[in-house]
N, C-alpha and C positions, 0 to 999 in steps of 0.2 A: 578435366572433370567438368560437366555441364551442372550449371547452377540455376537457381531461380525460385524464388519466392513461394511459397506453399501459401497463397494467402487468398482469404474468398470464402464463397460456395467451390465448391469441387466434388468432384466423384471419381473414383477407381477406375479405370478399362485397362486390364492387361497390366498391373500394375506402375500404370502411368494416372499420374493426375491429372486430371481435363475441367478445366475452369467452366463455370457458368456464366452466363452475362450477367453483370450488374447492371441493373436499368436505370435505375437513379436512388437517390435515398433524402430522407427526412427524417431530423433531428428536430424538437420540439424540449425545453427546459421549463421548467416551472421551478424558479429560482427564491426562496423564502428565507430571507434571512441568509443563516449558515450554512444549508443542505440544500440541495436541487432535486429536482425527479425529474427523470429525463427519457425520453421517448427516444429508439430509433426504429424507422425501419425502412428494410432494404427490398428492392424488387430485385425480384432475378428473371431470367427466362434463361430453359433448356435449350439451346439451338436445335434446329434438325438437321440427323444429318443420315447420310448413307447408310452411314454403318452404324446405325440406334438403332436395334428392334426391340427393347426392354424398357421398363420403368428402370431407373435410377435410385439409387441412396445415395445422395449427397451431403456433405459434414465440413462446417468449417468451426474454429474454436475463435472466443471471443475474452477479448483481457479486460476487465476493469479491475480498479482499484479493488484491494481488501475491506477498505472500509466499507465498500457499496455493498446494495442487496438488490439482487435483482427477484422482481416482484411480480413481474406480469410477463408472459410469452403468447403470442398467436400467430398463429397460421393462417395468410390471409390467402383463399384461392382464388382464380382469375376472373371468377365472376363475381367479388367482393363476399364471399361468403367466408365471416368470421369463424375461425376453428380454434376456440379459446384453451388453452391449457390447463390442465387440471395441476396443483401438486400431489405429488404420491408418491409414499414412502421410495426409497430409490430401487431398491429391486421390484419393487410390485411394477413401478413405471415403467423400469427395461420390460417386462414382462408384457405390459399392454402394450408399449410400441412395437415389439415383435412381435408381436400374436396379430397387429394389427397392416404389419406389412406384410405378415405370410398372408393374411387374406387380400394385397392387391387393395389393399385400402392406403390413400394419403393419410401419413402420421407423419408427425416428428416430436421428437425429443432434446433436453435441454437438461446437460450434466454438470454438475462442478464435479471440475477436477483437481482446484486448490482452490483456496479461499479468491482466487484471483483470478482462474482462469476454468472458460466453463466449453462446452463443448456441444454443439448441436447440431445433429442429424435430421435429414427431411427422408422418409421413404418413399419410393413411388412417385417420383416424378415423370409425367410422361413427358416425350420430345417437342417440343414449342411452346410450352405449357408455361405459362408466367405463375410464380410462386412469389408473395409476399410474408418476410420474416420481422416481424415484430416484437422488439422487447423494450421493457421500461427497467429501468431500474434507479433507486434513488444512493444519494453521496452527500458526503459533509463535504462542505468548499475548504480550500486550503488559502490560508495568506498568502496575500500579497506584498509585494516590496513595503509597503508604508502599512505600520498597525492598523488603521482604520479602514484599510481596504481589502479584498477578498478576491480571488481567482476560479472563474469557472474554465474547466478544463472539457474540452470534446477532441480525443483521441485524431488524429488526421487517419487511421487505419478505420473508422467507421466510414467515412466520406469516400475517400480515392476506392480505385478499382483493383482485386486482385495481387495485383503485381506483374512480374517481368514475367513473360508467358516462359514457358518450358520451351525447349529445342524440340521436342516431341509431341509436342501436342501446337493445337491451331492458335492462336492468337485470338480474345474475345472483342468483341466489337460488339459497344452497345446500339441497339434499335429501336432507340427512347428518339418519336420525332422531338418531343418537348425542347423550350429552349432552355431549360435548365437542368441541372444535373444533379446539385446538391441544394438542398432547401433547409434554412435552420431558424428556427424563432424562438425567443425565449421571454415567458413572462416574470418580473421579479418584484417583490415586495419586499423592502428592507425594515427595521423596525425605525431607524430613525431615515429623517430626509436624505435622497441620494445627493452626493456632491459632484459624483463624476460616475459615466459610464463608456469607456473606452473599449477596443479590439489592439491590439498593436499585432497582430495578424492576419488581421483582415477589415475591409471597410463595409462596415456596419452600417443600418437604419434604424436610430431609436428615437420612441416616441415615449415622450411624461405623461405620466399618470395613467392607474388604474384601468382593465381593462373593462371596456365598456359593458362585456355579455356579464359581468359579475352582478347581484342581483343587488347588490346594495352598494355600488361604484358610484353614485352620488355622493354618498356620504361616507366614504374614505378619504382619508388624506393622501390629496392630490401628488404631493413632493415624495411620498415611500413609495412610489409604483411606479414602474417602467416597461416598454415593451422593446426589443431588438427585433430584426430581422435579417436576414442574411439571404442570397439566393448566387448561386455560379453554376454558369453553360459545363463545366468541367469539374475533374477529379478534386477532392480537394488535397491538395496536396503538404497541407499546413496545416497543422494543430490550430483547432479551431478556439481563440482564448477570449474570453470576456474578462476586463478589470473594474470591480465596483468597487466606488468609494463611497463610504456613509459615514457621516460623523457618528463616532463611538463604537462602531463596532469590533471592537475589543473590550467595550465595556460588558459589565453582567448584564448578563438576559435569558428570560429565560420564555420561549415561543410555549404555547398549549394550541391544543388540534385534536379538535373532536371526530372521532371516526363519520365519516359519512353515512355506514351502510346502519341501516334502522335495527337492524338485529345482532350492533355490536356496542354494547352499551359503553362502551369506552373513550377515553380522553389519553391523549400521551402530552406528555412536556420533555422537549429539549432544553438543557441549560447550561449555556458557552458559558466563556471570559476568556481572557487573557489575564492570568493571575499577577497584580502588582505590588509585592511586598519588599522592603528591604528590610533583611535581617542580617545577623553576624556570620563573615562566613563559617562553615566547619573549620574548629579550630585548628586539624591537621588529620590528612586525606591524599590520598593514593590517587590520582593519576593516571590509566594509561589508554594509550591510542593505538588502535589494531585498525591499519590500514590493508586493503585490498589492494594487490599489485599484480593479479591476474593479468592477462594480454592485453583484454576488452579493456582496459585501463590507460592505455599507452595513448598518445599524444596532451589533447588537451585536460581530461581528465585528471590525468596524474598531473600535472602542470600545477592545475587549481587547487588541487588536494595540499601538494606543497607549500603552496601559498597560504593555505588554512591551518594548515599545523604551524608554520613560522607564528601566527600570531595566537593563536592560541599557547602555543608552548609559553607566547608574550605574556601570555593574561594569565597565568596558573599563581597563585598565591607566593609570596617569597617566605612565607614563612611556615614549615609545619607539615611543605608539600614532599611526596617522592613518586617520582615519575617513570614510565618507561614506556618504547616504542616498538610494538611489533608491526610485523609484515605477515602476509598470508597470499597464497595462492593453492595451490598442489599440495606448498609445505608450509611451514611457517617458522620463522627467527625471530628473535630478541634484540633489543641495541644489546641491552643487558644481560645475559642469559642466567644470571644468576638473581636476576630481580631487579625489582624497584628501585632507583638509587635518590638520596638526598637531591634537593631540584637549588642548585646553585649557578653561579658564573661558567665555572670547568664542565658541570654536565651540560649547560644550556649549551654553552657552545658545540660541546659533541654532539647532538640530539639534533643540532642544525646543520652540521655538516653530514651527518646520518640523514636527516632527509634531503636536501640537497643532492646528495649520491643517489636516490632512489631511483630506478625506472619501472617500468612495468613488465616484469622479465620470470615473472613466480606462474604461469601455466592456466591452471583453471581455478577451480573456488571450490577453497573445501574448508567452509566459514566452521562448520560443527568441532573439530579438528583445531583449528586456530583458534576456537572459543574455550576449549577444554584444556591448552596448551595455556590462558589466561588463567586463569580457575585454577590451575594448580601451581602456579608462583606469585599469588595474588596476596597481600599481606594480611593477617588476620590479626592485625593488634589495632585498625584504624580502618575505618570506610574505605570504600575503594568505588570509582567512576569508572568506569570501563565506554572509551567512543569506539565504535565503527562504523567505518567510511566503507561502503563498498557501492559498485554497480552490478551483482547479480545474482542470484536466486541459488537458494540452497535445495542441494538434491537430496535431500532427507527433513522438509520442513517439520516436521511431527517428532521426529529426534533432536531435534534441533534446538527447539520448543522445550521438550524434557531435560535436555540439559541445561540450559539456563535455569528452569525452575527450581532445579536442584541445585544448582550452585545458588540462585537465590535464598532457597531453605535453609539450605546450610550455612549463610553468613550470618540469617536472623536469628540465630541460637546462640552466635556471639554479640554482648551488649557490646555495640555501639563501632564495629566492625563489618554496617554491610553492607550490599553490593546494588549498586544499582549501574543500571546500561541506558547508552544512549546511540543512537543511527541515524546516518544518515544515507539515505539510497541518492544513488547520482546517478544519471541519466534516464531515460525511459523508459529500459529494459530495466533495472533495477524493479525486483519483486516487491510490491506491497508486502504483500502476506508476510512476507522474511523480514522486511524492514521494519515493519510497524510491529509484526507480532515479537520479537527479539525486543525491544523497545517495552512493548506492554508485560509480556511476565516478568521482563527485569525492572519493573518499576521507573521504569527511566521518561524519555521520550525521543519521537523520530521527528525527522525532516525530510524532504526532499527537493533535490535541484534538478536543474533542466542542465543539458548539455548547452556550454558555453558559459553557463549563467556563476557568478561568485558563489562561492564555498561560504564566505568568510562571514557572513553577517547570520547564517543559519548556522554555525557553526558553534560561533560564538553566543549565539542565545543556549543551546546544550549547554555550554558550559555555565555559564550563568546558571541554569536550572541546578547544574551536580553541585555547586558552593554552595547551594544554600542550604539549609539541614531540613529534616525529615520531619512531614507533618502527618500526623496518625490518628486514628480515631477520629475522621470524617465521615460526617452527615448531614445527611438532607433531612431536612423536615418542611413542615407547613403546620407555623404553629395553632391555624383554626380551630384543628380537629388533634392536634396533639399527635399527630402521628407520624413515626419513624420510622423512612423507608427502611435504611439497614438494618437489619434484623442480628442482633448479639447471637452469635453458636446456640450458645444456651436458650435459645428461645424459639432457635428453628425449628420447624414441624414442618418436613415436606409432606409428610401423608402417605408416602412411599407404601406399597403391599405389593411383596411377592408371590407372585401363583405360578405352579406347575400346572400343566396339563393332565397330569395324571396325579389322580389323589392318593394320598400316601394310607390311609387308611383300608380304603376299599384293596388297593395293592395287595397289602398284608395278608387282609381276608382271603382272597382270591390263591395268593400262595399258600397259605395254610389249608386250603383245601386242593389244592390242585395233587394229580397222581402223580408218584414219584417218575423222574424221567426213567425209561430202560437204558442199562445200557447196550442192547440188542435189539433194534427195532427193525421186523421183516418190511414195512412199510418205509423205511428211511433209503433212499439213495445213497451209498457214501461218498460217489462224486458230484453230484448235485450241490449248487453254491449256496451256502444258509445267508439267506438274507440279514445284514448286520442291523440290530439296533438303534435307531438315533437316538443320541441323548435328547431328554426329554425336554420341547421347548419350554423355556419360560416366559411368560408373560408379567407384564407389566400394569398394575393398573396404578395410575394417577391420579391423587388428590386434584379437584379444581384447583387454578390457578390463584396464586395469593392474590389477593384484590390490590397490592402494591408491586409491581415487578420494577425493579430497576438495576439498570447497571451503570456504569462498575459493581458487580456485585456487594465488593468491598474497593471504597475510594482509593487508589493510591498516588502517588506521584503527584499531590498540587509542588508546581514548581514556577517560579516569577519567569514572566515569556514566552511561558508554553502556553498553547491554549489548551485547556479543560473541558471535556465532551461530557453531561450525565445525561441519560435517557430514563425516564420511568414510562409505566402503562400502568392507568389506577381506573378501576371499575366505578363508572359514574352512579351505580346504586352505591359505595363505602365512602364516598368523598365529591363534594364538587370544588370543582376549576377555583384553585386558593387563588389570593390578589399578592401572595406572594410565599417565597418560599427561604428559607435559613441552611448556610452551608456553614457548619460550624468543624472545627478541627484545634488540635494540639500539638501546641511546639515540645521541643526537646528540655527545654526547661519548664514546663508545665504550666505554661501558660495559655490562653483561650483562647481562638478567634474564631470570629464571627461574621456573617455576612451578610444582610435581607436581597435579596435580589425580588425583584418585583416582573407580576405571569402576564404576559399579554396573551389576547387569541388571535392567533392566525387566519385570516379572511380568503387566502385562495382557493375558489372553489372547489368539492371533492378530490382534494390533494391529501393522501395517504403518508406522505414520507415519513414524517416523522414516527408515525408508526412503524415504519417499515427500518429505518433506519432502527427505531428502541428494538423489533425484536432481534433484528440484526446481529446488535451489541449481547442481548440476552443470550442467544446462540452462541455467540462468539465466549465469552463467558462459562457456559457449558461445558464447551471445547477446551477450553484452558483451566477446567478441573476449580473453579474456583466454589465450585458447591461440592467436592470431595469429601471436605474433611466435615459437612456438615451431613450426608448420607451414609456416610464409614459410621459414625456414630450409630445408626438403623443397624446395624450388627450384616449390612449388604458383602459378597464376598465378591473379588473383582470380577469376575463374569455378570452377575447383576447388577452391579453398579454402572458397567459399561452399557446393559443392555435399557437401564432408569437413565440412563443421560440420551442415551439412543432416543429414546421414546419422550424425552423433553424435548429433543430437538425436530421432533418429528411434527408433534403437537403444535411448538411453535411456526416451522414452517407450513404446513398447514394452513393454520387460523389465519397468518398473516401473508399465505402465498409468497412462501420467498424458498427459492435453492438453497442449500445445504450440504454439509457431508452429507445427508440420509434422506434428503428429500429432490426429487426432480420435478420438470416440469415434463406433462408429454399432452399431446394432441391431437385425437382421429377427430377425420371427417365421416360421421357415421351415416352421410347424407346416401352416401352410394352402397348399392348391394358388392356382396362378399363375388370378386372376379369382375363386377363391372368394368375397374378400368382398364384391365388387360384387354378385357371386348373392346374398347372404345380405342385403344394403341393401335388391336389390331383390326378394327374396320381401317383405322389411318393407315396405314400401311399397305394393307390393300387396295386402299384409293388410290394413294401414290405409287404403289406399282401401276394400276392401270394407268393413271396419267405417263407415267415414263415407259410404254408399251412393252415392259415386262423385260427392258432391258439393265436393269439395274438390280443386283442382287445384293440379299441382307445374308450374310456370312459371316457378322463379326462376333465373336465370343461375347457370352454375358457378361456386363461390368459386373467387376468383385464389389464386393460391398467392405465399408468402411471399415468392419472389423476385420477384415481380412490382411490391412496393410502391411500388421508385424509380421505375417505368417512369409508374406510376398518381401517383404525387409531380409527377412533369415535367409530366406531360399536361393537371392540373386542379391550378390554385396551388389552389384551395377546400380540395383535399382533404391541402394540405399544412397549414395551418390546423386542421386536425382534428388534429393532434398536436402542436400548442402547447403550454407548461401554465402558471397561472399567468397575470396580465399580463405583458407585454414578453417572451411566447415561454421557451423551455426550451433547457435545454445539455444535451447529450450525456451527461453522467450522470443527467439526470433522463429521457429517452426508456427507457435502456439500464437503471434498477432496478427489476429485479423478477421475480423470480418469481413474487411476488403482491407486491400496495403494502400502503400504509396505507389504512386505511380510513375510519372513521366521522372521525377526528381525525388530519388530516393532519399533517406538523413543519410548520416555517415555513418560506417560499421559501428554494428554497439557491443558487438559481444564476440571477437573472434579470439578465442581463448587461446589457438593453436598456432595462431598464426606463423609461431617462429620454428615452427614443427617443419620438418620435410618429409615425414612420414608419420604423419597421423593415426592413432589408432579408432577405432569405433565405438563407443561409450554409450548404450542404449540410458538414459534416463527416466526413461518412462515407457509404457508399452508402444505409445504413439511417435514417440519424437527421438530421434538420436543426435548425435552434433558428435564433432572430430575434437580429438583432446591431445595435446603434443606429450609422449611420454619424457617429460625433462628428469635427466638422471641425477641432476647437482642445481644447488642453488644458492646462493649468497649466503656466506656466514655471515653472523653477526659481526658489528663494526667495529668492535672493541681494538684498541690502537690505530683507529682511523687517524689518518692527517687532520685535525681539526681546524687548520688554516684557512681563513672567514674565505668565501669567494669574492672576484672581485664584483664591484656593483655596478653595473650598468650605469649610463649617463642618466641622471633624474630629469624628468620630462615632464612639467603639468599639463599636457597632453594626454599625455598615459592613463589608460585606465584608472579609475579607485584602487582597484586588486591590486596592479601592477604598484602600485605609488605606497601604498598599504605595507606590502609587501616590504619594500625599499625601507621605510621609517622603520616599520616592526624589527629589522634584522640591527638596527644601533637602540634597539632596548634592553637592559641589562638584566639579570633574572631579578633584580631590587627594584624594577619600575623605571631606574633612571637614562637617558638617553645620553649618549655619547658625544663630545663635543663637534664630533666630523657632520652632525646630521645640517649643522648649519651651511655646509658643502650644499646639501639637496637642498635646502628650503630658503637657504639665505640667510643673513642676521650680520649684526656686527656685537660676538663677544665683548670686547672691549668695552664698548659705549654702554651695551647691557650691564654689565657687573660692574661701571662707575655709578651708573643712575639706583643697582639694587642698595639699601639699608641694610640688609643684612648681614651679620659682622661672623664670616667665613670665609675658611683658606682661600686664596686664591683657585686653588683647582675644583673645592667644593662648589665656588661663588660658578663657577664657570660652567659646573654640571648642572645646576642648577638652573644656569638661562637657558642652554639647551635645551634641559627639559622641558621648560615651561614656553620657549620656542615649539617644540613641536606640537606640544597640545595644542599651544593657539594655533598652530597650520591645520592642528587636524578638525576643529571646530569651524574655523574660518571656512579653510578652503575643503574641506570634503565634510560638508552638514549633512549632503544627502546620503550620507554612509553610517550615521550616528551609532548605529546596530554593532557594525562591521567591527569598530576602531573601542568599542565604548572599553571594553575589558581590559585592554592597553592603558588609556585614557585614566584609566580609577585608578589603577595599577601609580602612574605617574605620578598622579595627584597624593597618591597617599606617602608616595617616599617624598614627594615636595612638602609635605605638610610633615613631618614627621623629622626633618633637615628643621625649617626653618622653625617650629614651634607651634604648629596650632590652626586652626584655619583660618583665623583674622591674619595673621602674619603672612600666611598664604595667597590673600586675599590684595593684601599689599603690596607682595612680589609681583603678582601678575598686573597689577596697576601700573606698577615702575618701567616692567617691563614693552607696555602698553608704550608709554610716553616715550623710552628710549625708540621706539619703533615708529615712529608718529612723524 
């Protein structure tokens, strides 16, 4: 089977793919705070060749995160002439982009196809014709390893070229003389002074402070503003990563960002944190972990995951907890098929020899299926946490979506029984949109890791988040003006009116007078086809937009660790720019809290983002029905309701130019008459015949165009095989990355679901993309009467990873917090001399558990500080069955003194 990379511009011939040259590209970031907006664009040129005597359709598809919006699209043609993107509703824009390359005019078009992955076509390109594709789009930054730092991420699929050519097609060689290949610069403003700005993927040029062209760069502070640059002769073939450090940035803050354009009277405020509370945990709460054991899982992946569950299952509460472990792939098992059980010594240890046995051996991903398979043996006498670990994308994201909500509904009508989810997406093909949105309607929160990178420190904050109880009835205010963005149900007024097309009145009339039908009519054909009816459309008209829009539409999920995202957009005639603003909410015992977070304004010039990011969120929102139960009320029937959310979404993409389910971008150059460029290919053509004295003939068939691929997939399996990648076939995020791939040094397989497959079958996912799926007939039952016999432990090495060492201490922790007296094997210690020097008047074997224990905390603070995150849930865990032995925290306090000195 010949493989290779579907990555790039490309265009159809004869149902073969034929790359375009990448000529070079540029990356630009305008980095503020917590969110970036980020420029790229790519040049391409058509080659010439023989056998081209046509314009071209070329299309390649482009992944960002879920959380981003992409905001701006243009079409830059060869002689610098800007062909800016309009949005428009999304059939109206298929509609001008075709009407516009049946006329032989340059268009292209820019489609979301999930909230994550978008799709764009150029029509009409002639052969040697250099074509410039430009997009911006903005994103919240994700942390970094240490709270006070932050990660900008630029994809290595924007930079490198294509990928591995096809066996059938030419191989693309750029004709860029430049000596550079990829160009990247990013301006950043943070709110407090920068401490550190590093790459650990590449070697960077940054310069302090402010950028000069900015109109008031005198009088900023000098220490918040930084500029990077980056430039290489070649592909980039590394995820291009920036790490900034600013002191506090996990503190509250909250950026304001006046719209630039004069004719949009608007202001947005973004408003982070990193929430830091300590409260009581849930008294007693449900427990369980539904890992991903797909194929794309198998080596290190699955590794790490083990490693993350060993200490997590460490940190789960001893008291009140009941636990259980599923798996999923194709199908999905239980430890416990009967349920949640008591979280003791006897289960800990089974649950550890349960994953210990795991491989990655479960097929493909059919998370919808393994979430619904939770849901229905999930306890409803007590809260339930629900984690999943997975690396890949759900082939029904919209069902997927709806069940979760519904199993959310459904717990919240039991007091004090409900369900909240938490995810983490591992590696790179791991889907935003699935990750974060599973996370968001379940009230929970997501993470994500990079391939190689530890499980255990993201892992363990999730958890943290689920112990802690449920905060409700949050709001934002700004107490100035007195006013509440959340709007109580009861007060809602969207303004909603429904209109038909055809008036129900005049209708009436019209029938009340019309002649009765015959039924004999000599004028009637009776094989002639009667034109059917459409139902009559409805339209929509919309109240102006509320002068407060914000989302979360309703606050959910503040949880200690996670960071907290609000976005509002407030009409600067109802409010100006407050000096600060109040997030208040209610615990489970009805007590208050409160918060002032104080509004700075943001100074990077004409930067949009955060607007772009608020309506993002608004949209997003939309989507996830969280204004249902306030339009249901309008006595709306579901066909109208769908088609009032349709038309918010439209409206907001629109006004703030961003993609959508329902909105696109598309772009003609209207500069040339209707057939001009066909004239203009074929004077070329006929030039270069006459230069090759009319020895060279053009006989090649017309390339198909992009929509034709499925038709050309169905007709010839051969040429579905042409976009494999990999053995055992490709998944859907490896078809769908790229605006250009990796090049000379690909990553390693991320997704080969089938791999164990020796006859694969065909699995279309989408119209575009297919991937090979192993039909597995059997799969692991549950473990029940597994050998529970601990494995044995490797030699201890402080050498070894965190993970690795982690790992080793977490497996001699008891489900009581307490550590086993062999841990002093790994770390050292002399029992003896410890338990003469403690005071505390216990058994001899208690006195003994007791050094151990407080042996291992001190190794894990000492010697692994820079893991605090990773170990802390173990660590509390210890401490509270050492305080709880000995008496108290002063006594506590004393032990670990003793222990000190015996060690000295």
């Amino acid at each position: 089977m010949s493989t290779y990379h579907a990555y790039g511009l490309f265009y159809l011939l004869e149902a073969r793919s034929i790359p375009i040259n990448l000529l070079d590209v540029a990356a630009s970031a305008q980095i503020k705070d917590l969110s970036a907006q980020v420029t790229v664009k790519q040049r391409y040129q058509l080659a010439k060749t023989s056998t081209l005597n046509h314009p071209v359709e070329a299309s390649y598809t482009f992944p960002i995160p879920a959380r981003a919006a992409v905001s701006s699209f243009v079409l830059i043609k060869q002689d610098g002439t800007r062909v800016v993107g309009l949005v428009q509703e999304k059939e109206e824009a298929k509609n001008t982009y075709d009407k516009a390359k049946s006329e032989g005019k340059l268009a292209s078009l820019m489609v979301q196809d999930t909230p994550d992955v978008f799709t764009v076509s150029v029509g009409n390109i002639l052969a040697g014709e250099i074509v410039t594709v430009e997009l911006m789009y903005s994103t919240e930054l994700t942390e970094d390893e240490e709270t006070d730092s932050i990660r900008f991420h630029l994809p290595a699929h924007v930079g490198a070229r294509y990928g591995a050519s096809p066996v059938s097609a030419p191989a693309a060689s750029s004709v860029s003389t430049d000596s550079s290949f990829f160009n990247f610069t990013a301006s950043i403003e943070s709110h407090s002074p920068i401490a550190k700005i590093g790459s650990p993927s590449h070697t960077v040029s940054t310069e302090l402070g402010p950028d000069p062209s900015l109109p008031n760069a005198a009088s900023l502070p000098f220490s918040n503003y930084a500029r990077v640059s980056f430039s290489a002769p070649k592909d980039l073939s590394a995820d291009m990563i920036l790490s900034i450090k600013s002191s506090g940035l996990d503190s509250p803050r909250c950026i304001a960002e006046v719209h630039p354009s004069d004719d949009r009277k608007t202001f947005a405020l973004a408003l982070t944190m990193v929430p830091r509370f300590k409260l009581p945990d849930i008294p007693g709460q449900e427990f369980i972990f539904l890992v991903d054991r797909s194929g794309s899982m198998s080596g290190l992946r699955i590794t790490t995951a083990k490693k993350a569950l060993i200490v997590m299952l460490r940190s789960l509460p001893a008291l009140g907890t009941d636990f259980n472990v599923f798996s999923f792939g194709d199908s999905c098992s239980a430890l416990w098929k009967s349920g949640s059980r008591p979280y003791n010594q006897a289960t800990l240890d089974e649950a550890t020899s349960h994953v210990d046995s795991m491989e990655a051996n479960f097929g493909g991903t059919e998370v919808r299926a393994a979430l619904e398979a939770v849901f229905a043996v999930r306890k409803t006498d007590k809260p339930t946490s629900l984690f999943v670990l997975t690396d890949g994308d759900a082939w029904d994201l919209e069902n997927v979506l709806s069940s979760v909500k519904s199993a959310v509904a459904a717990s919240s009508s039991t007091t004090g029984a409900y369900l909240r989810i938490y995810t983490l997406g591992i590696g790179e093909a791991s889907s935003t949109a699935m990750v974060e949105g599973i996370a968001r309607v379940g009230n929970g929160a997501s993470s994500f890791v990079s391939d190689g990178e530890s499980f255990t420190g993201k892992t363990t904050r999730l958890l943290k988040a689920a112990r802690a109880p449920l905060i409700s009835n949050v709001q934002l205010e700004w107490p100035e003006k007195g006013q509440t963005q959340v709007l109580d149900e009861k007060d809602a007024d969207d303004g909603f009116e429904i209109l038909s097309d055809v008036d129900s009145e005049e209708t009436v009339a019209q029938k009340d007078g019309a002649a009765p039908i015959s039924l004999f009519d000599k004028d009637v054909d009776p094989l002639e086809s009667v034109a059917t009816t459409p139902l009559p459309k409805t339209f929509v008209t919309l109240s102006p937009p509320p002068a407060i829009q914000m989302s979360p539409h309703v606050i959910r999920g503040i949880s200690p660790a996670n960071r907290l995202y609000i976005y509002t957009i407030v009409s600067s005639s109802a409010s100006s720019i407050p000096k600060f603003v109040t997030l208040s909410g209610e615990l489970p015992s009805g007590d208050k809290v409160t918060l002032d977070v104080p509004v700075t304004l943001g100074h990077l010039h004409g930067s949009t983002s955060i607007h772009t990011l608020a309506a993002r969120k608004l949209i997003q929102d939309w989507e996830d029905g969280q204004h249902d139960a306030e339009l249901t009320k309008t006595g709306l029937d579901d066909y109208a309701l769908k088609e009032t959310v349709k038309a918010e979404i439209v409206r907001l993409g629109k006004t703030y130019s961003i993609a959508s389910t329902h909105t696109s971008f598309v772009a003609v150059d209207e500069s040339e008459a209707e057939g001009a460029r066909l004239q203009k290919l074929g004077r070329r053509i006929r030039q270069e015949d006459d230069d090759s004295d009319g020895s060279m003939a053009y006989s090649a068939p017309r390339p198909m165009s992009t929509a034709s691929l499925c038709k050309a997939k169905s007709a010839k399996s051969a040429n579905i095989s042409n976009f494999s990648m990999r053995s055992g076939g490709a998944t859907h995020q490896q078809l769908r990355s790229a605006p250009a791939a990796y090049a000379s040094s690909p990553p390693p397989p991320i997704s080969a679901r089938a791999a164990a497959s020796s006859s694969p079958g065909i699995v279309c996912r989408s119209k575009n993309f297919c991937f090979a799926r192993s039909p597995h007939s059997s799969f692991p039952a549950s473990s029940a009467g597994v050998d529970i016999t601990p494995l044995p432990l490797p030699p201890f090495d402080s050498k070894l990873p965190s993970s690795d060492r982690l790992d080793r201490l977490a497996r001699l922790q008891s489900f009581d917090g307490s550590f086993a007296t062999s841990v002093v094997e790994l770390i050292g210690g002399d029992l003896t001399k410890i338990c003469e020097k403690l005071c505390v008047q216990l058994e001899i074997g208690e006195k003994e558990k007791i050094a151990a224990t407080i042996l291992a905390m001190r190794y894990l603070k000492r010697e692994m500080k820079d893991d605090t995150e990773a170990w802390e849930g173990i660590w509390e865990k210890a401490k509270a069955y050492v305080v709880g032995v000995v008496g108290g925290e002063e006594e506590f306090e004393k032990a670990n003194a003793e222990v000190d000195e015996a060690c000295a």
